[in-house]
N, C-alpha and C positions, 0 to 999 in steps of 0.2 A: 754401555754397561747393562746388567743384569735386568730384566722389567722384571720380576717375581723369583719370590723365593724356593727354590730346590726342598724337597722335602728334607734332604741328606744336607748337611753341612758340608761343602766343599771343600777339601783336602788340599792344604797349601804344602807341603813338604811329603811329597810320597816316599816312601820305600825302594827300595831296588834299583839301581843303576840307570839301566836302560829306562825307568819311568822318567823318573830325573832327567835324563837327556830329552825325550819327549816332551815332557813341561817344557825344557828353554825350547827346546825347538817351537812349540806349539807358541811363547811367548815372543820371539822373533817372529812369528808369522804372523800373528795376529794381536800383538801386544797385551795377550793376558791367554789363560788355561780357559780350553772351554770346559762349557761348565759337565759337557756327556764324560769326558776326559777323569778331571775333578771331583765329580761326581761319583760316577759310574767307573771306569777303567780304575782309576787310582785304588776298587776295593775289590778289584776282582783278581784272581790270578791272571797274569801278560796273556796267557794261553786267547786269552777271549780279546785283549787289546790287538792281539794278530791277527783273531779273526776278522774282526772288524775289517781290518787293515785290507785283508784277505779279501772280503765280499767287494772291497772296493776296486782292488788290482782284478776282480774277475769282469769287471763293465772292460775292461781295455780287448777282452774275448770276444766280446759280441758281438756278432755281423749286426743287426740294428746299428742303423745309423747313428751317430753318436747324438747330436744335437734332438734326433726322434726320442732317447733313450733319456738325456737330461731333463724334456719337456714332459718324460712319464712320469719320470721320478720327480719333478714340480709340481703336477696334479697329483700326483698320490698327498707328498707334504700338503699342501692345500684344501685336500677334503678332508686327512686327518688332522689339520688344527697342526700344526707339529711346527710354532713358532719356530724353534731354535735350527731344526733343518732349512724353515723356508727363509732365515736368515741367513746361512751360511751358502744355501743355494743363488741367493741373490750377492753376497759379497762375491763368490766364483766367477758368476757370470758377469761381474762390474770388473774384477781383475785379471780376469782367463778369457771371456764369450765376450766382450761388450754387443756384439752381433746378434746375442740372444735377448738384451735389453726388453725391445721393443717387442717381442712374442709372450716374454714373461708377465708384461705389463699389462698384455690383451689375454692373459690364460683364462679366466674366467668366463672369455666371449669366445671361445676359440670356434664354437661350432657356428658364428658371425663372422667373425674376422676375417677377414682376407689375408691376414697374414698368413696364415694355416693353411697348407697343402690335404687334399683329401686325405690322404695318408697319413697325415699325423691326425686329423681328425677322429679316424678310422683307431687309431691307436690310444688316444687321449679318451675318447668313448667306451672302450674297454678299460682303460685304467680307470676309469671313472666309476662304471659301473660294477668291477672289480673292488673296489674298495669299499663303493658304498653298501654294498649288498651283500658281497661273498662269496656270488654266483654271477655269470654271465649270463644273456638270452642267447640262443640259436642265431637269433636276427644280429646281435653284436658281435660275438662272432665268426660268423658269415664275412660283414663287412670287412672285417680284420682279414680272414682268407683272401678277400680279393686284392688286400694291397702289399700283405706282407707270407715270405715261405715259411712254411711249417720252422723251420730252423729260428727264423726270425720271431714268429709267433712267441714261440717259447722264450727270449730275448725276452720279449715284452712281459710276458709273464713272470720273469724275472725279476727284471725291474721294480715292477711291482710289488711284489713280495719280499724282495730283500728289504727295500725301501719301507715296509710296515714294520721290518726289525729294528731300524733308527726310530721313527717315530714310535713305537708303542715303548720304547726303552726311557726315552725322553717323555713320553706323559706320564709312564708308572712314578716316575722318580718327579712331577712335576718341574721340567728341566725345561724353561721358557727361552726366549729371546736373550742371547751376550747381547744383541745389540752391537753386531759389527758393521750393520747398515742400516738404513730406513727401508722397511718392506712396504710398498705404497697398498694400499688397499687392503688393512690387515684386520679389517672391523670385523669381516665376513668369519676369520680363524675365531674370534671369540664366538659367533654363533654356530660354529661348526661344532665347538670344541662343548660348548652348551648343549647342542642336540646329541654328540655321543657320548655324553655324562648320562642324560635323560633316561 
């Protein structure tokens, strides 16, 4: 269930047809509305619940490797605090990736880990310092050049940026954790989420 309260009061009987089917679907899939849905979609015009929909049918586009592409979009959630993504990212990969388990688990070592291929490294270092910053160095990427084609680059820059649209949607409206899984190691999102409050 929910760890923290939504600023918005969560909308139990939306409006319009097709939301209404979205809710049970979303309740089939996950036995309850999340709350970006509830929250956020239920007060917006459908137009924007498309888009959503949208941004995420265009990751099926990307040359970027797909699992290179999941692991961006998990370091991005993760330095922006974005419980409720890095919750739904971890229930995905428990009932979609289980393969991904153990890379998720070391994300925070990644530039240690042996799990991690220079190339996701190369890519995770850019997402990393992409988010934190706003800006990349020459030196980062460089590296990025040497592992991925300009085509792919942009891939990743993608990722990246779309991925700030879930997450900055979900802190505006303080939309935490449904709690569809246990995210291990989630101490670090409250100081993350403490230093971009500061």
């Amino acid at each position: 269930m929910a760890t923290d309260a939504a600023y918005l009061t969560p909308i139990d009987k939306p409006k319009g047809l097709l939301m209404k089917v979205l809710y049970w679907v979303m309740r089939r899939q996950f036995g309850m509305v999340p709350r970006p849905l509830s929250v956020f979609s239920a007060r917006m015009p459908l137009a924007f619940t498309r888009f959503f929909a949208k941004v995420s049918q265009l990751d099926k586009k990307l040359e970027l490797p797909y699992e290179t592409a999941f692991l961006v979009r998990e370091q991005v959630k993760g330095v922006n605090g974005c419980a409720w993504c890095m919750d739904l990212g971890r229930w995905y990969a428990a009932n979609k990736m289980p393969q991904m388990l153990p890379k998720m688990d070391a994300l925070q070592q990644y530039r240690i880990s042996q799990l991690f291929t220079d190339q996701e490294r190369a890519a995770l270092d850019f997402a990393t310092e992409l988010t934190e910053h706003k800006h990349v160095s020459p030196e980062t990427f460089a590296e990025l050049s040497r592992h991925f084609s300009e085509r792919e680059i942009c891939d990743v820059v993608w990722c990246v940026s779309s991925e700030h649209l879930y997450n900055l949607n979900n802190h505006g409206l303080n939309i935490g954790s449904d709690g569809l899984c246990k995210v291990p190691g989630t101490s670090w999102v409250t100081d993350d989420r403490d230093r971009l409050a500061g």
